[in-house]
C-alpha positions as a Markdown table, in Angstrom:
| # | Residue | x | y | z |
|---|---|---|---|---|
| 1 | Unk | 132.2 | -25.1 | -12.5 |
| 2 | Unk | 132.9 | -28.3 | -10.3 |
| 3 | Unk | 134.7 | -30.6 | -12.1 |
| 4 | Unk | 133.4 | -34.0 | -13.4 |
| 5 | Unk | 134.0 | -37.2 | -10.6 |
| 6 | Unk | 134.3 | -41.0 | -11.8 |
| 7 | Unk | 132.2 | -43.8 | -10.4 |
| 8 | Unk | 132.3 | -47.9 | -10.4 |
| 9 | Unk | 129.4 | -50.1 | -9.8 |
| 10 | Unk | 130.1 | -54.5 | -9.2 |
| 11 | Unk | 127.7 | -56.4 | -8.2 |
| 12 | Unk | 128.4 | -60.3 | -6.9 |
| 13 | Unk | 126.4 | -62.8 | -5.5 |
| 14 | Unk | 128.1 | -65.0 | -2.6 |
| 15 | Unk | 127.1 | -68.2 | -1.2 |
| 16 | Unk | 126.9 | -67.1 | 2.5 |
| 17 | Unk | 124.3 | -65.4 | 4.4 |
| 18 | Unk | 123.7 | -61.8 | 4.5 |
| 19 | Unk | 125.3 | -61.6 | 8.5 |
| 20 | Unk | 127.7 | -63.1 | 7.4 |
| 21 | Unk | 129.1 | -61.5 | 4.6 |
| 22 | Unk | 128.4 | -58.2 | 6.6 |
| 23 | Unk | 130.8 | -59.5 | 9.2 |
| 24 | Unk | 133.2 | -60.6 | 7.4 |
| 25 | Unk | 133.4 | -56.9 | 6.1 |
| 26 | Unk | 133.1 | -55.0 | 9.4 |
| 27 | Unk | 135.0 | -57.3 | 11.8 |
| 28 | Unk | 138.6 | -56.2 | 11.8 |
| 29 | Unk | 139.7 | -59.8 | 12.6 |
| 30 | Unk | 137.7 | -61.3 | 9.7 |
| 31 | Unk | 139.1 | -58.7 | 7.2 |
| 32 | Unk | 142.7 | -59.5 | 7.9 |
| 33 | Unk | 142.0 | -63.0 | 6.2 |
| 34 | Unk | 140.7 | -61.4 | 2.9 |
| 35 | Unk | 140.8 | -57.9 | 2.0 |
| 36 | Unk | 143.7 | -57.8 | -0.3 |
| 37 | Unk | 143.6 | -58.2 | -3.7 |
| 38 | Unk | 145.9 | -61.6 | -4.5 |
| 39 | Unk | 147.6 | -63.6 | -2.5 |
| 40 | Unk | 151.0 | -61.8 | -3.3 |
| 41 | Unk | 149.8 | -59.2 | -1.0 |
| 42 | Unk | 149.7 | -59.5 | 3.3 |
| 43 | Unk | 148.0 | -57.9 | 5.5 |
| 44 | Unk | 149.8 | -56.3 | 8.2 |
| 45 | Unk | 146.9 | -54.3 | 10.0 |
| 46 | Unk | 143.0 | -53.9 | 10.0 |
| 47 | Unk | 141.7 | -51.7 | 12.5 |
| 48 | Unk | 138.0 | -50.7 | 12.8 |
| 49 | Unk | 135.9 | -48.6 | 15.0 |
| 50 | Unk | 132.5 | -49.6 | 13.7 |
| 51 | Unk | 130.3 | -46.8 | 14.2 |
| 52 | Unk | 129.2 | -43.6 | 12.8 |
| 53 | Unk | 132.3 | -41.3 | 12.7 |
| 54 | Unk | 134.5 | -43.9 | 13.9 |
| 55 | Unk | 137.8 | -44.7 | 11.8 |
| 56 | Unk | 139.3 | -47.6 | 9.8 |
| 57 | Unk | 142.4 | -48.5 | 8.8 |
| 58 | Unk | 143.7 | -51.1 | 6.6 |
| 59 | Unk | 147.5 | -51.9 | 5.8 |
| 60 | Unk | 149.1 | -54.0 | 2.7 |
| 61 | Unk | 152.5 | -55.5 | 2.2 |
| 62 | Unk | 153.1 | -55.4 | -1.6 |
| 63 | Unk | 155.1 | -57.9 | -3.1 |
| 64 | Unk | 158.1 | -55.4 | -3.7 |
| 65 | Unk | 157.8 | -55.0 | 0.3 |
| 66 | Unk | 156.6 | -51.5 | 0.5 |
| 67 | Unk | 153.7 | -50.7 | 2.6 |
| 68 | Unk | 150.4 | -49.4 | 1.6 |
| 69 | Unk | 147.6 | -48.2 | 3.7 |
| 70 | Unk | 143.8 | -47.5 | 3.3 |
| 71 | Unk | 141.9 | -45.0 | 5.8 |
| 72 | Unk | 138.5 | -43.5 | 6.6 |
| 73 | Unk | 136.0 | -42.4 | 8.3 |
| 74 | Unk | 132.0 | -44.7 | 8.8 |
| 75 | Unk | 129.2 | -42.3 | 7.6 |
| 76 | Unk | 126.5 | -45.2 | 7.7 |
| 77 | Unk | 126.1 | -48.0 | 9.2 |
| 78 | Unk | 122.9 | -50.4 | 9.1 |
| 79 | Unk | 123.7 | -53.5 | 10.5 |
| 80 | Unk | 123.4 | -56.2 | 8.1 |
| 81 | Unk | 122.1 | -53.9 | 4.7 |
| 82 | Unk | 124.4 | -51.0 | 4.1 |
| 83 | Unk | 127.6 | -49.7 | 5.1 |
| 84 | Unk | 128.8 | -46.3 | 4.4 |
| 85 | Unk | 132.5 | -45.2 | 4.4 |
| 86 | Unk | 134.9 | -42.7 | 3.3 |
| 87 | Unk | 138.4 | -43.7 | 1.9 |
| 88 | Unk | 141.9 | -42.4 | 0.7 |
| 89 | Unk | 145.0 | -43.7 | 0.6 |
| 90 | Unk | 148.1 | -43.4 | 1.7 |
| 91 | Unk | 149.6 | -45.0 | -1.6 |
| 92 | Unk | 153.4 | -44.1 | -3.0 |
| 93 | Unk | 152.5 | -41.8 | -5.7 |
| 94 | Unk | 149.2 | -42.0 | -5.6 |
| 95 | Unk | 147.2 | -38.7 | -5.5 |
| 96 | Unk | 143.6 | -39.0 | -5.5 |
| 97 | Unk | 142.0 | -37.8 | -3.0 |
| 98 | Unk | 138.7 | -38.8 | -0.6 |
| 99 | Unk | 136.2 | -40.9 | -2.0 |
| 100 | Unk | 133.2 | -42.7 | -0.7 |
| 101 | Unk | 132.1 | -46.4 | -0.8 |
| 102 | Unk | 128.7 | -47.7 | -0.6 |
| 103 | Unk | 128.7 | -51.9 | 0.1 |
| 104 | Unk | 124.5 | -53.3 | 0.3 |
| 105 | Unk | 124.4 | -56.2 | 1.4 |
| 106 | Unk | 120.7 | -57.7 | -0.2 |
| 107 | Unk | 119.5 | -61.1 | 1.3 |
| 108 | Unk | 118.6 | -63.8 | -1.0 |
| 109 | Unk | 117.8 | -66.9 | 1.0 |
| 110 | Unk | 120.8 | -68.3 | 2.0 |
| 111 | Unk | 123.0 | -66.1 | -0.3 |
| 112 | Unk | 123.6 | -62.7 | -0.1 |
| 113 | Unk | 124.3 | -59.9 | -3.3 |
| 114 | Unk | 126.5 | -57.6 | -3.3 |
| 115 | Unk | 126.6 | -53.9 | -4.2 |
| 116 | Unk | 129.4 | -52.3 | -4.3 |
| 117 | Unk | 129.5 | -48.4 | -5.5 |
| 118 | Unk | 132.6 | -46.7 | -5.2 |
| 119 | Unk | 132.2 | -42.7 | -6.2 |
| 120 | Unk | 134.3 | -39.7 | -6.2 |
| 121 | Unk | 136.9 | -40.2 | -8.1 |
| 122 | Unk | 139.1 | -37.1 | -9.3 |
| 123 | Unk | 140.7 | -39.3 | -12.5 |
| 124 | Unk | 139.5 | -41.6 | -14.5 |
| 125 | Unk | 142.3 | -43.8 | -14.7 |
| 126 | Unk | 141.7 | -44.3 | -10.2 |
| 127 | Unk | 138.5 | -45.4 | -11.2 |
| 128 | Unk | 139.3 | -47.6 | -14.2 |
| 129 | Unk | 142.4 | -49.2 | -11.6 |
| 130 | Unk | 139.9 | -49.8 | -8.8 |
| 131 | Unk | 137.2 | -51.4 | -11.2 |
| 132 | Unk | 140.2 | -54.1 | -12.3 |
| 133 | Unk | 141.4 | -54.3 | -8.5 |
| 134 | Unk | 137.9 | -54.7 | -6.9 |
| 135 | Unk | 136.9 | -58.1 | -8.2 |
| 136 | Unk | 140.3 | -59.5 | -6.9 |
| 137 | Unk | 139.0 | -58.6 | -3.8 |
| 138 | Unk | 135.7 | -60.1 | -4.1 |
| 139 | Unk | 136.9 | -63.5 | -5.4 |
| 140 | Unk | 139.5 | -63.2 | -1.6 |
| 141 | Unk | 136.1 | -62.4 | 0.3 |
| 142 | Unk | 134.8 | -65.9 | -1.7 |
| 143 | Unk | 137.2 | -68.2 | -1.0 |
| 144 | Unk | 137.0 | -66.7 | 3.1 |
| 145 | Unk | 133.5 | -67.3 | 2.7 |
| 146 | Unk | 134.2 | -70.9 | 1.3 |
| 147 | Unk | 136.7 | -71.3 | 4.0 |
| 148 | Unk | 135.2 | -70.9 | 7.1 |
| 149 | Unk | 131.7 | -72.4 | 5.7 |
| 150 | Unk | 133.6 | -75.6 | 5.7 |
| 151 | Unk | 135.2 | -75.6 | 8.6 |
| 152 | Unk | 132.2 | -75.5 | 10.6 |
């Protein structure tokens, strides 16, 4: 008998275009500004090798100083709808293992939904921490989005 995995679902609606909302995800440069989930935590590396098979790698400064990482591996990409990546983590005692994110980007005018699905989860309790800790990093890809649409 397999045992029972754990899924999220969040939806959010940004006031950016579809492109680029879907770059600000894929293009390492443009994820250093935002993917964390407060401003207590720094980026210290975002690495990307945008295509199918290729590898990512993210690393966080915590507040306490310790480092965290997030790796994977692209299994879809359809440039600027759906991206398609594995991910685990290289957490202090944390022990899930690989799981698999889904981001759609859907185009509504001038804005652009957001579907995140993140599935696979071994424990519950991964899934229930990731459903608090993903909107954090929605409202960082906001203000980014804010950001650089007033600076042009």
């Amino acid at each position: 008998m397999t045992p029972p995995t754990y899924a999220l679902r969040i939806e959010r609606e940004f006031d950016a275009p579809r492109d680029v909302v879907y770059r600000a995800w894929t293009d390492p440069a443009e994820r250093r500004q935002w993917f964390h989930f407060n401003d207590e935590w720094t980026i210290v590396e975002s690495e990307a090798d945008l295509r199918v098979g290729g590898a990512y790698r993210i690393g966080w400064k915590a507040p306490d100083g310790r480092l965290w990482y997030e790796l994977g591996e692209y299994r879809e990409i359809r440039r600027p709808e759906k991206l398609v990546f594995t991910c685990r983590f290289d957490f202090p005692d944390f022990d899930e293992g690989e799981t698999l994110v889904t981001v759609e980007f859907h185009e509504r005018g001038a804005r652009t939904l957001l579907v995140l699905i993140h599935e696979g989860y071994q424990k519950a309790e991964h899934r229930d921490q990731h459903e608090q800790g993903w909107p954090g990093f929605l409202d960082q890809l906001a203000k980014h989005l804010a950001a650089a649409a007033t600076s042009k």
